[in-house]
N, C-alpha and C positions, 0 to 999 in steps of 0.2 A: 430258704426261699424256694418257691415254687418254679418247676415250672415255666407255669407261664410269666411269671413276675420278671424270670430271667429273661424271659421273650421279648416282655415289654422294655425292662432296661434297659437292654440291648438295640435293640427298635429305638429309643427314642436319646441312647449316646449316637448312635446311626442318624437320627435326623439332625441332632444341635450339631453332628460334625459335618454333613450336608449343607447345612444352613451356613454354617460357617466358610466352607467354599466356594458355595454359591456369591455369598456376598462380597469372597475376597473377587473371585470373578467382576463382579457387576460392579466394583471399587474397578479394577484395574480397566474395564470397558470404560468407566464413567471418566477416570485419569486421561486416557489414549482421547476420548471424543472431546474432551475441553482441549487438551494438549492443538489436536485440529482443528477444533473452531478459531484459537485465538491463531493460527500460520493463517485460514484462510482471511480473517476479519484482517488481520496485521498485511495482506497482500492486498485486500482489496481496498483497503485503506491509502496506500503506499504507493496503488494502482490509480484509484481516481486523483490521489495529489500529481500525481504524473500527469495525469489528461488535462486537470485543469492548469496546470505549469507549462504546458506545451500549448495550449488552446492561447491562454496570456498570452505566451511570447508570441505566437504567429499572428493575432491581433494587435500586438504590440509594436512588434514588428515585422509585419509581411507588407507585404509588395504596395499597399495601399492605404496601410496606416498613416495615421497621423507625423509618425516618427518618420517613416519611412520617406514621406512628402516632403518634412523639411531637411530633412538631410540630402535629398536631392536637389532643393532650393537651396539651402546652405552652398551645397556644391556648385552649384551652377554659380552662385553669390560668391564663393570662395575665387572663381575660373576668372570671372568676368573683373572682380578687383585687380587679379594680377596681370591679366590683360591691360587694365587700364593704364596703372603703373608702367609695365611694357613698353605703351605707345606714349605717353607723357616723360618717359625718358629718352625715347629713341626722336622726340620732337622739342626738347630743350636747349 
């Protein structure tokens, strides 16, 4: 062999072993950036179930909900029975 033959040889096991690093690179870059996409999509996920579970419940039950209104009717309803009772015993 010549030469230059050896030059080229050499030259181009030099590049398929470059090639080959490069790519295990850009494998192990491409591995890391799904690895963090799915932590961020899996939080952001996990985050708006949380907004919309806390939004529910304080609609659900905050200070002027629907629940909220009869439980305090109930209450008052619960107060006012055993009052009655109370006074229909203490007038028997």
């Amino acid at each position: 062999m010549s030469t230059r033959e050896e030059r080229l040889s050499l030259l181009a096991a030099r590049g398929e072993r470059e090639r080959q690093e490069l790519a295990a690179a850009i494998d192990e870059v491409r591995v890391q950036a799904e690895a963090k996409y799915r932590r961020v999509t899996s939080l952001g996920f996990w985050g708006g179930t949380l907004a919309a579970g806390a939004t529910s419940a304080y609609r659900f039950f905050g200070r002027n909900s629907f629940s909220a209104r009869v439980h305090r009717w109930s209450t008052l309803g619960s107060l006012t029975v055993s009052l009655l009772r109370f006074v229909i015993r203490l007038f028997r």
